[in-house]
N, CA, C and O atoms as a Tinker XYZ file with bonds, in Angstrom:
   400  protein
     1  N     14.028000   13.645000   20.994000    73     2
     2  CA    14.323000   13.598000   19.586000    64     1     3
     3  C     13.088000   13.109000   18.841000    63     2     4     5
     4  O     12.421000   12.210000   19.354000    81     3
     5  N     12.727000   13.642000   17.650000    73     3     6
     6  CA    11.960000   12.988000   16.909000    64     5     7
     7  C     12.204000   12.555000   15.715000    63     6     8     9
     8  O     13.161000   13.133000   15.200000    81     7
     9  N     11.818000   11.931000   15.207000    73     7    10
    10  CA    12.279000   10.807000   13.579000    64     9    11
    11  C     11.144000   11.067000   12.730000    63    10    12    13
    12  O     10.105000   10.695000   13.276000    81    11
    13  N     10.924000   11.711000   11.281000    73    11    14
    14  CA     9.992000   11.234000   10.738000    64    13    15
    15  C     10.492000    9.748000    9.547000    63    14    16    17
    16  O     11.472000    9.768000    8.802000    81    15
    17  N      9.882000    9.038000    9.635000    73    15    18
    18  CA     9.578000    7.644000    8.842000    64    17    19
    19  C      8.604000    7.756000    7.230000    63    18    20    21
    20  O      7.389000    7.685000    7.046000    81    19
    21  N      9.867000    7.974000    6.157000    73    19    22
    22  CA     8.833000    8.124000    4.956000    64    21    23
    23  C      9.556000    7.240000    4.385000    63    22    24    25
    24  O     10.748000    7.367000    4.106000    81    23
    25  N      8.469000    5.750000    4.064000    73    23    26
    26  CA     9.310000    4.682000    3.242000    64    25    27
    27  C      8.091000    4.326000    2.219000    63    26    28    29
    28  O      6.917000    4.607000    2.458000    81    27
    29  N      8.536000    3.682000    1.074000    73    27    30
    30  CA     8.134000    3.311000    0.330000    64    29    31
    31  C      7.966000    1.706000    0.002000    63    30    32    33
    32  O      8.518000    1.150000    0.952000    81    31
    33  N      7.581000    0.935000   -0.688000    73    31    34
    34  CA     7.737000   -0.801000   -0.620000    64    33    35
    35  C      9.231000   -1.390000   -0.794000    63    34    36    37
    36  O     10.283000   -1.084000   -1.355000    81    35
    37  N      8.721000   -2.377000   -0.012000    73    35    38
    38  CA    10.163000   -3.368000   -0.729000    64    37    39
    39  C      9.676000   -4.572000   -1.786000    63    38    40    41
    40  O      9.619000   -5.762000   -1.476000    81    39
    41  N      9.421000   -4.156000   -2.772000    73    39    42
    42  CA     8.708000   -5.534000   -3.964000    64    41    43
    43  C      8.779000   -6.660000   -3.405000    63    42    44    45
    44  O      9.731000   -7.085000   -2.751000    81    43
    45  N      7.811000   -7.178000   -3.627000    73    43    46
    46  CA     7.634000   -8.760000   -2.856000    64    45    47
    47  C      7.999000   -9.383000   -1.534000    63    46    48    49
    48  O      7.746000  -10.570000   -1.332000    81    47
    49  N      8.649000   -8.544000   -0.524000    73    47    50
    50  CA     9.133000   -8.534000    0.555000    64    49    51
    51  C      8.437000   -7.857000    1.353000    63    50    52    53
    52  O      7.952000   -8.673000    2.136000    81    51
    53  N      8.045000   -6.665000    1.659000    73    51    54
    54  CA     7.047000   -6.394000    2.298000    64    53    55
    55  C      6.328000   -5.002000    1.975000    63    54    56    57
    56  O      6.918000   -4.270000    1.180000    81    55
    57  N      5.149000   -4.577000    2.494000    73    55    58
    58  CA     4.575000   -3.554000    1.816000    64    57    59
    59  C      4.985000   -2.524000    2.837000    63    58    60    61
    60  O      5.730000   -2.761000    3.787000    81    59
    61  N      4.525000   -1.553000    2.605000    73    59    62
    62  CA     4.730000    0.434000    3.126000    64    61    63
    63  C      4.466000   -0.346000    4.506000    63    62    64    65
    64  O      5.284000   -1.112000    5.016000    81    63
    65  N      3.106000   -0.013000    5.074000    73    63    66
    66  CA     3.354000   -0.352000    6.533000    64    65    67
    67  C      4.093000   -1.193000    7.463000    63    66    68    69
    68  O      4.378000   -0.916000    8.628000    81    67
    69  N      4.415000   -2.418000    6.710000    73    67    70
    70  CA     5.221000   -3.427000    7.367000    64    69    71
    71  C      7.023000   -2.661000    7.359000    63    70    72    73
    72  O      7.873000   -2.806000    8.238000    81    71
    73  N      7.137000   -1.925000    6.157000    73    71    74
    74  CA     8.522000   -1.096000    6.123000    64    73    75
    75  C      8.694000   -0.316000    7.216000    63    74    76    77
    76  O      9.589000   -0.456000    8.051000    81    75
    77  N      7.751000    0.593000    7.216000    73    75    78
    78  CA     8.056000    2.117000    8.318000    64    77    79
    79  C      7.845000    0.941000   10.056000    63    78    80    81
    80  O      8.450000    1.055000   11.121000    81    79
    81  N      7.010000    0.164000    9.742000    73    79    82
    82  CA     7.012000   -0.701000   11.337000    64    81    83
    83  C      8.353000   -1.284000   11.791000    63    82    84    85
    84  O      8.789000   -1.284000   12.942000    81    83
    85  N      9.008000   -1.845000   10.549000    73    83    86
    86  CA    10.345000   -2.368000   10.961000    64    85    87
    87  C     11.530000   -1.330000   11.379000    63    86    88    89
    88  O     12.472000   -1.362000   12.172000    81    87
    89  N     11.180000   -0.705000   10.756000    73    87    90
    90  CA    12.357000    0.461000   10.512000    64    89    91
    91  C     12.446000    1.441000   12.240000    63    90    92    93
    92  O     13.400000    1.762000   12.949000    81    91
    93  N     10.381000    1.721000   12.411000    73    91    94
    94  CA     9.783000    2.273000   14.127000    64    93    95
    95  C     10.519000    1.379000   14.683000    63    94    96    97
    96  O     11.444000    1.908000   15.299000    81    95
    97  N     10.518000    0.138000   14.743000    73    95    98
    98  CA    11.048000   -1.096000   15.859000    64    97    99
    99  C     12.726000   -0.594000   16.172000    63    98   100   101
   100  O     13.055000   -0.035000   17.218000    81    99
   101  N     13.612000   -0.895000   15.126000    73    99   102
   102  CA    14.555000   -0.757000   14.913000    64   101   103
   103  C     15.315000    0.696000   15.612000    63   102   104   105
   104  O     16.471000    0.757000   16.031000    81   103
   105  N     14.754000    1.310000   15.600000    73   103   106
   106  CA    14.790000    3.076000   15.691000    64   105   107
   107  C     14.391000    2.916000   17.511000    63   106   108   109
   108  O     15.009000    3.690000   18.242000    81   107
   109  N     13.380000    1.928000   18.190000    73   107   110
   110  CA    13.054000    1.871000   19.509000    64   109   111
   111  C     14.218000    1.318000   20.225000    63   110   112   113
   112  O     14.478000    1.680000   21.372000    81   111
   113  N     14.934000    0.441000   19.577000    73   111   114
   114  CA    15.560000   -0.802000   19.874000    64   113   115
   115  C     17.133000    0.177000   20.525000    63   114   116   117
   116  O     17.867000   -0.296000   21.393000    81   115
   117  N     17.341000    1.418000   19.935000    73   115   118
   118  CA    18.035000    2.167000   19.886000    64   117   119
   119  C     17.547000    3.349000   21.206000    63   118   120   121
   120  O     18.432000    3.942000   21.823000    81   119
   121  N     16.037000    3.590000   21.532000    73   119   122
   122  CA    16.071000    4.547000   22.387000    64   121   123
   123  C     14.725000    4.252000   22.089000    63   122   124   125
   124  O     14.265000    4.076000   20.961000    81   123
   125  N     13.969000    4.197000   23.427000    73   123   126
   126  CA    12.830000    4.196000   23.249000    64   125   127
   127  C     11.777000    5.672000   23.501000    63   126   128   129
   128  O     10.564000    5.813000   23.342000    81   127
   129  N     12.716000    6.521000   23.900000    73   127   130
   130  CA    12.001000    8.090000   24.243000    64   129   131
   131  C     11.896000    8.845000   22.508000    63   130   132   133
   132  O     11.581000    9.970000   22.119000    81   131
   133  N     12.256000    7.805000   21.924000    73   131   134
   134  CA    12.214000    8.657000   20.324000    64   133   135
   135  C     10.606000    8.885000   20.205000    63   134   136   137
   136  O      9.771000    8.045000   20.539000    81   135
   137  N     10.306000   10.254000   19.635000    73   135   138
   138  CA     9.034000   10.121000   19.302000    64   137   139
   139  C      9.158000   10.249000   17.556000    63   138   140   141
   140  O      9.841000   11.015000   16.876000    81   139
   141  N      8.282000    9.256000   17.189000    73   139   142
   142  CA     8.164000    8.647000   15.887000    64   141   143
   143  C      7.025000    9.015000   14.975000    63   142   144   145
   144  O      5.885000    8.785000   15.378000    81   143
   145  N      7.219000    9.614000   13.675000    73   143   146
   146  CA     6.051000    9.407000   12.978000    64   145   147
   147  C      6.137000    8.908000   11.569000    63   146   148   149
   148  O      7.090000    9.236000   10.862000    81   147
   149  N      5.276000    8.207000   11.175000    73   147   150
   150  CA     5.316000    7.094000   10.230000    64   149   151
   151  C      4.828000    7.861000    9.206000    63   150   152   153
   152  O      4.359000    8.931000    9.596000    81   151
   153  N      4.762000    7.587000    7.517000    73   151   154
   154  CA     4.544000    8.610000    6.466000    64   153   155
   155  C      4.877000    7.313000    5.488000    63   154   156   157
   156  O      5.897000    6.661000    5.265000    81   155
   157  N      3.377000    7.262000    4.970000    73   155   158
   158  CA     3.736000    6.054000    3.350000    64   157   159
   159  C      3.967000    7.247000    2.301000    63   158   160   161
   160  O      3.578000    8.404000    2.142000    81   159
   161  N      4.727000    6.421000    1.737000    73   159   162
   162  CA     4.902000    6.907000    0.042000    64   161   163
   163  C      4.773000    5.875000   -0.815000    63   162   164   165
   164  O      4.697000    4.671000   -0.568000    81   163
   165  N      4.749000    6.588000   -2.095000    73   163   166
   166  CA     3.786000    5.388000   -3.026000    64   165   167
   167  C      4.340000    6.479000   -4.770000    63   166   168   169
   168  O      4.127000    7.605000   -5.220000    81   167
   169  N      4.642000    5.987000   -4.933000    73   167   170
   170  CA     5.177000    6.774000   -6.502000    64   169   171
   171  C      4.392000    6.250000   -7.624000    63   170   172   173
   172  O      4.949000    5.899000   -8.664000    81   171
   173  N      3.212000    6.187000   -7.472000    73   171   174
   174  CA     1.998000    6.182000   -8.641000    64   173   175
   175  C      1.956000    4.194000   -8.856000    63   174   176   177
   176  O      0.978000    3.612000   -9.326000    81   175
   177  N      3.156000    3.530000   -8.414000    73   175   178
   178  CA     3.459000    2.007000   -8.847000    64   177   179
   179  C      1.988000    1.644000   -7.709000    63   178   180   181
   180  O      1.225000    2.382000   -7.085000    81   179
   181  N      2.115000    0.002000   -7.866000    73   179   182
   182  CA     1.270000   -0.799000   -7.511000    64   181   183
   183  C      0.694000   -0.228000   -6.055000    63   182   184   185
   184  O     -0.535000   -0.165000   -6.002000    81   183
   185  N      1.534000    0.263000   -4.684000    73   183   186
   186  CA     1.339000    0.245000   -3.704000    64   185   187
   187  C      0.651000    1.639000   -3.286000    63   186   188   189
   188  O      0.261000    1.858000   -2.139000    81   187
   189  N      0.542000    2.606000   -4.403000    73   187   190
   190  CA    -0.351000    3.671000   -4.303000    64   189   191
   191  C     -1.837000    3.354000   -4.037000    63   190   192   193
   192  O     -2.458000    3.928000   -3.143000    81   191
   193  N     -2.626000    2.015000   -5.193000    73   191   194
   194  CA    -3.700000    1.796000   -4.899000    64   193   195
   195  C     -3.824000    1.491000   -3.512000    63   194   196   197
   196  O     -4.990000    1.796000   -3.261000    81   195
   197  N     -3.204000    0.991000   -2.284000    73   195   198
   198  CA    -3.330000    0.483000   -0.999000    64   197   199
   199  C     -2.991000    1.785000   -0.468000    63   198   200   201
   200  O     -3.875000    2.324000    0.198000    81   199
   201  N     -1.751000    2.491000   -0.641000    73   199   202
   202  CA    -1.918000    3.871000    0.645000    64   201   203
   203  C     -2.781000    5.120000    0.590000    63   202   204   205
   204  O     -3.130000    5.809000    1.548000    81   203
   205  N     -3.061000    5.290000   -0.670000    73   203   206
   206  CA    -4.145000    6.208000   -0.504000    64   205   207
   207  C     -5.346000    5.903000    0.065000    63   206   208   209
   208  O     -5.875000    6.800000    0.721000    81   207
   209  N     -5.890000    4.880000   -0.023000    73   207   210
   210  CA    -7.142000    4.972000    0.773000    64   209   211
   211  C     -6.327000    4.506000    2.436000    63   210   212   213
   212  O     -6.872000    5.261000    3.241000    81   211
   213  N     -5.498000    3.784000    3.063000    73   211   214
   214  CA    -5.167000    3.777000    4.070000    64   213   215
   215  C     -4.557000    5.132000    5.012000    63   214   216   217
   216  O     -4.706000    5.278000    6.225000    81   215
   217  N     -3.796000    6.104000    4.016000    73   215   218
   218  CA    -3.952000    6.919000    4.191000    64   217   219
   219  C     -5.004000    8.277000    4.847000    63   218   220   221
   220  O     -4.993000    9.071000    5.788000    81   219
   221  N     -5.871000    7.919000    3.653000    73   219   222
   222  CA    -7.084000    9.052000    3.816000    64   221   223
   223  C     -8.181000    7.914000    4.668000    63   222   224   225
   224  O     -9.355000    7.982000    4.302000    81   223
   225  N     -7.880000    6.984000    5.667000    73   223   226
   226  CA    -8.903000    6.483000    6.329000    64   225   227
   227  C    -10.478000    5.780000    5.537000    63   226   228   229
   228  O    -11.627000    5.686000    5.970000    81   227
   229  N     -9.970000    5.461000    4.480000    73   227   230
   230  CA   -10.884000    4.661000    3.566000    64   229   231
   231  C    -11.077000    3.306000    3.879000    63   230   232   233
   232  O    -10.762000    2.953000    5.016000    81   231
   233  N    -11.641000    2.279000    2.911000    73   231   234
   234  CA   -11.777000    1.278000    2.399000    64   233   235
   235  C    -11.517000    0.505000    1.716000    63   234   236   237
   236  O    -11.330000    1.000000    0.605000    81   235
   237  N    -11.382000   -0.517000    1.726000    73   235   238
   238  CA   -11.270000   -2.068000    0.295000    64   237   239
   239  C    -12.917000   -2.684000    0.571000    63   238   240   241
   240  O    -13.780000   -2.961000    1.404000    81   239
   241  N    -12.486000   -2.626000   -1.055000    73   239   242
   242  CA   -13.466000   -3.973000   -1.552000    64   241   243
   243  C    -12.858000   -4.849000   -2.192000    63   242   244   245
   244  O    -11.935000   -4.432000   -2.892000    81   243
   245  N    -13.156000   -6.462000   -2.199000    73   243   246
   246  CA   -12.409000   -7.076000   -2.403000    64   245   247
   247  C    -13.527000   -7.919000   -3.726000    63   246   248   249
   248  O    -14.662000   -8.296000   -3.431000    81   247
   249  N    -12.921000   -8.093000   -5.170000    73   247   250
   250  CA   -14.279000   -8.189000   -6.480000    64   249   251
   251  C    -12.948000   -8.846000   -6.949000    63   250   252   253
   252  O    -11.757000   -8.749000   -6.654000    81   251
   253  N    -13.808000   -9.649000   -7.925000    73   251   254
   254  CA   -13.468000  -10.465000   -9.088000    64   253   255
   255  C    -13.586000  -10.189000  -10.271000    63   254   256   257
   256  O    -14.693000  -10.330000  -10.791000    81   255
   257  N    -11.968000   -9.500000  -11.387000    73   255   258
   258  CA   -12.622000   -9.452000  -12.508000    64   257   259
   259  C    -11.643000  -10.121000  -13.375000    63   258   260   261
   260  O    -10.533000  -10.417000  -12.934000    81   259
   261  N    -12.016000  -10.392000  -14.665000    73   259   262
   262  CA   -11.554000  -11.044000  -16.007000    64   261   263
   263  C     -9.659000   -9.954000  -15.939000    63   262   264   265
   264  O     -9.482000   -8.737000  -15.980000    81   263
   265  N     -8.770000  -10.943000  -15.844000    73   263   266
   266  CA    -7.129000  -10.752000  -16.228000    64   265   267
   267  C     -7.159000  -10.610000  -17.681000    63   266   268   269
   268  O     -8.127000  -10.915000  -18.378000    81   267
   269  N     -5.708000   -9.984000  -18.239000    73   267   270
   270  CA    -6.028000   -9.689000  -19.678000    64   269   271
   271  C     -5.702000  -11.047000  -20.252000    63   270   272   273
   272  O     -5.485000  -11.019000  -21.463000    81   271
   273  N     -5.594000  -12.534000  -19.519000    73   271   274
   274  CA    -6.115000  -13.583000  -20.871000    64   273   275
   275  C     -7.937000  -14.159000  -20.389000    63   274   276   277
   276  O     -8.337000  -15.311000  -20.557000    81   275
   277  N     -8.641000  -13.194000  -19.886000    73   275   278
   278  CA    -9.920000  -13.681000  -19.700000    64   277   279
   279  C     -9.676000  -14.532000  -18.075000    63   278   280   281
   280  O    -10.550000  -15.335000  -17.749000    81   279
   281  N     -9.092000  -14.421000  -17.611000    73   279   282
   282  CA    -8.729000  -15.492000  -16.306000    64   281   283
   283  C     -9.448000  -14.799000  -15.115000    63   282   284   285
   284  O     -9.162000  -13.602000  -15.077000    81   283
   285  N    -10.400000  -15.243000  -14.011000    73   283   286
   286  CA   -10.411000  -14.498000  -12.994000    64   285   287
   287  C     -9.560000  -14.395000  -12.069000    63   286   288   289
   288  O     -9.068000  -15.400000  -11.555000    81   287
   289  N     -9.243000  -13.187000  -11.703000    73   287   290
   290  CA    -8.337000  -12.337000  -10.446000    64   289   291
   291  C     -9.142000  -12.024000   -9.693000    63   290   292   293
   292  O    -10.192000  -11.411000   -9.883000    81   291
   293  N     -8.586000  -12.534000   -8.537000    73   291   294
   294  CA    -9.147000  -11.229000   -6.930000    64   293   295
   295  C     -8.968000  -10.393000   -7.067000    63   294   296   297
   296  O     -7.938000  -10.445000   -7.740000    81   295
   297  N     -9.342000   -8.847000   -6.858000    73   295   298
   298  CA    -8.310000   -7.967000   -6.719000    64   297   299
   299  C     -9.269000   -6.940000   -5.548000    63   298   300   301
   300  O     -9.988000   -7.459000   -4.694000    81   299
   301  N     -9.169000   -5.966000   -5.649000    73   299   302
   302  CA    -9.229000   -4.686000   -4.473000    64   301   303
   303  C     -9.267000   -3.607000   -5.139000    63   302   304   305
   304  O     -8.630000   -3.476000   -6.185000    81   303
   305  N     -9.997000   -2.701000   -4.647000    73   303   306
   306  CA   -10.044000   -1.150000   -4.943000    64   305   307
   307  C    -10.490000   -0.622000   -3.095000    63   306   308   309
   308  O    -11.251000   -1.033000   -2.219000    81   307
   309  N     -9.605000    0.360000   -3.235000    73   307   310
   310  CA    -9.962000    1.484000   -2.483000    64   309   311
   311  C    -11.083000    2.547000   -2.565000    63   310   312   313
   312  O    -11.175000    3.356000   -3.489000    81   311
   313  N    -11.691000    2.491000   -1.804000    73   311   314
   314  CA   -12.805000    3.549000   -1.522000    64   313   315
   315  C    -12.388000    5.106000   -0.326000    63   314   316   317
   316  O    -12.135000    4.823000    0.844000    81   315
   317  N    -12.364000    6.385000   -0.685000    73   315   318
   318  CA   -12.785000    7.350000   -0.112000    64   317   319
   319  C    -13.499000    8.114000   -0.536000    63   318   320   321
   320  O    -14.004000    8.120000   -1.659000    81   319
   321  N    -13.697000    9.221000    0.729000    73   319   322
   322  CA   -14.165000   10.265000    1.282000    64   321   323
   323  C    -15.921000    9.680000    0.605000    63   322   324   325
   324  O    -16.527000   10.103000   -0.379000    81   323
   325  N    -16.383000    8.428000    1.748000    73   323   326
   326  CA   -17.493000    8.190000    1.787000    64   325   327
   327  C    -18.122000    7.432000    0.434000    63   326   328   329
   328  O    -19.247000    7.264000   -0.036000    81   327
   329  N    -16.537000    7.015000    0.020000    73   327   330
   330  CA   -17.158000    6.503000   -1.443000    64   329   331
   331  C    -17.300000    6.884000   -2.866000    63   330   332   333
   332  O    -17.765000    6.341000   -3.868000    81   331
   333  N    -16.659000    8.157000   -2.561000    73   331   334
   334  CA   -17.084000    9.090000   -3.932000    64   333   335
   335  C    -16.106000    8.800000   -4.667000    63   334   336   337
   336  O    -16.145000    8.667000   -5.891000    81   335
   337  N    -14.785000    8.639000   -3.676000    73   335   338
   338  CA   -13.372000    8.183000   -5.070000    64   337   339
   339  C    -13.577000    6.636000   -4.652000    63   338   340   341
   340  O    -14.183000    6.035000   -3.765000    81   339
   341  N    -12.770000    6.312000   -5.734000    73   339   342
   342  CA   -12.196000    4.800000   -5.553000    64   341   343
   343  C    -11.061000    4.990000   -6.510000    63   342   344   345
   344  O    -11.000000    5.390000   -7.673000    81   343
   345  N     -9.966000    4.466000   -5.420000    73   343   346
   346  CA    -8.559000    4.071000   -6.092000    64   345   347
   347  C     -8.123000    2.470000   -6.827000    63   346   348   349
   348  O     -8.086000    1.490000   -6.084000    81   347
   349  N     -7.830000    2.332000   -8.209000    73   347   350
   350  CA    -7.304000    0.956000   -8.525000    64   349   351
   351  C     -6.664000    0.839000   -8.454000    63   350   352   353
   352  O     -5.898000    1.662000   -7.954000    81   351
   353  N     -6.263000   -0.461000   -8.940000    73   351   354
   354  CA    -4.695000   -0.637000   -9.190000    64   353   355
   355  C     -4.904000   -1.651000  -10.361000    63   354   356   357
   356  O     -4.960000   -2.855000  -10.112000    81   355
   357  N     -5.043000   -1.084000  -11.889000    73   355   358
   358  CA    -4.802000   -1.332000  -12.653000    64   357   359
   359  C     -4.127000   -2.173000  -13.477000    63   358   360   361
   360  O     -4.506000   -2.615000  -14.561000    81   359
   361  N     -2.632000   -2.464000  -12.642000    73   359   362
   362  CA    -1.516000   -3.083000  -12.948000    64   361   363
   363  C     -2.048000   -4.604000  -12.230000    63   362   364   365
   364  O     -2.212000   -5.709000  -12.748000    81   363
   365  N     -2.186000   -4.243000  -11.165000    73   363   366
   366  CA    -2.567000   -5.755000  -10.383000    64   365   367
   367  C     -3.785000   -6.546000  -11.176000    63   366   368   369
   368  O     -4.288000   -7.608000  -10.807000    81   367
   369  N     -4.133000   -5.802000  -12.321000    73   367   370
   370  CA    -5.575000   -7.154000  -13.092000    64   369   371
   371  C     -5.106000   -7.084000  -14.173000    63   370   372   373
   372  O     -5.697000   -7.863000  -14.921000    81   371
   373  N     -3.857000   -6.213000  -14.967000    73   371   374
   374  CA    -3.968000   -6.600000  -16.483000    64   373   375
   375  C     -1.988000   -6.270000  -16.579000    63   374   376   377
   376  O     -1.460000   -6.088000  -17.676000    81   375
   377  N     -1.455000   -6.258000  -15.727000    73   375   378
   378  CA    -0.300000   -5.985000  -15.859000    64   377   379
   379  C      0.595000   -7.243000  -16.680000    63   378   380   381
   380  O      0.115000   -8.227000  -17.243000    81   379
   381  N      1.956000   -6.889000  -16.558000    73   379   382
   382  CA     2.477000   -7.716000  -17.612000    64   381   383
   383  C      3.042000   -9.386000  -16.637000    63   382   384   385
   384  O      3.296000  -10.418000  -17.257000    81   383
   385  N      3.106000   -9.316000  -15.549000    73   383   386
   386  CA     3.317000  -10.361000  -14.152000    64   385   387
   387  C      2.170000  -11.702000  -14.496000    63   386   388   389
   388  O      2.252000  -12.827000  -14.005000    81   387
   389  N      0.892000  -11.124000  -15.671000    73   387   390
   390  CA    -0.533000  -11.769000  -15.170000    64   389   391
   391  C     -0.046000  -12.765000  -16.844000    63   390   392   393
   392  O     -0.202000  -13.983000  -16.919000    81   391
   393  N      0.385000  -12.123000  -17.717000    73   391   394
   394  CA     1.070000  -13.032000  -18.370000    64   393   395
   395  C      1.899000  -14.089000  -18.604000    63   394   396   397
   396  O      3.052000  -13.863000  -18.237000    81   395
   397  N      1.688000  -15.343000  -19.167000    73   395   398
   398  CA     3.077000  -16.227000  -19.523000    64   397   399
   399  C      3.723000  -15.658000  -20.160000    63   398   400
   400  O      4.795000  -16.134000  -20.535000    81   399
C-alpha cells in the first residue's frame, strides 16, 4: 500500500515537516510495509516562506531588520536555484502579531 502525506501547519504547534512526520509515524505504528510519501503545502500564509525553499532544496539566511515600530527582528529568507530567487516572509517582520 502506499499513502501520500500532504499537510499543511498547525499555527503555533508545529510546522509542515514536524506535521507529515507525525502523521508518517502514526501511519507506521499501523503497518510498517506502508510505503510513504511526504508533500508540504503552504497556502501563500507564513509557512510558504520556509517550504519553498525546503522544498526546492534551497537555503536560509538568517538577518536582522527594523519591525514596523522600528524594533529589531530576526528573521529568514529563503534562497533558490543558486540564489537567484529568494523567498520572504513578509508577515513575520511587519505583520499585525509584531504589534501591541
Amino acid at each position: 500500500m502506499k499513502i501520500i502525506i500532504v499537510s499543511g501547519s498547525f499555527k503555533r504547534n508545529m510546522n509542515i515537516p514536524e506535521a507529515c512526520s507525525i502523521i508518517e509515524a502514526g501511519i507506521f505504528l499501523s503497518n510498517k510495509d506502508i510505503i510513504v510519501y511526504k508533500f508540504t503545502l503552504a497556502d501563500g500564509g507564513e509557512e510558504t516562506a520556509r517550504t519553498v525553499p525546503q522544498t526546492a532544496s534551497g537555503r536560509f539566511v538568517k538577518i536582522n531588520v527594523a519591525g514596523p515600530l522600528g524594533r529589531k527582528i530576526e528573521t529568514e529568507f529563503g534562497l533558490i536555484e543558486d540564489g537567484k530567487v529568494a523567498i520572504l516572509n513578509v508577515v513575520g517582520t511587519s505583520g499585525i502579531e509584531l504589534v501591541d
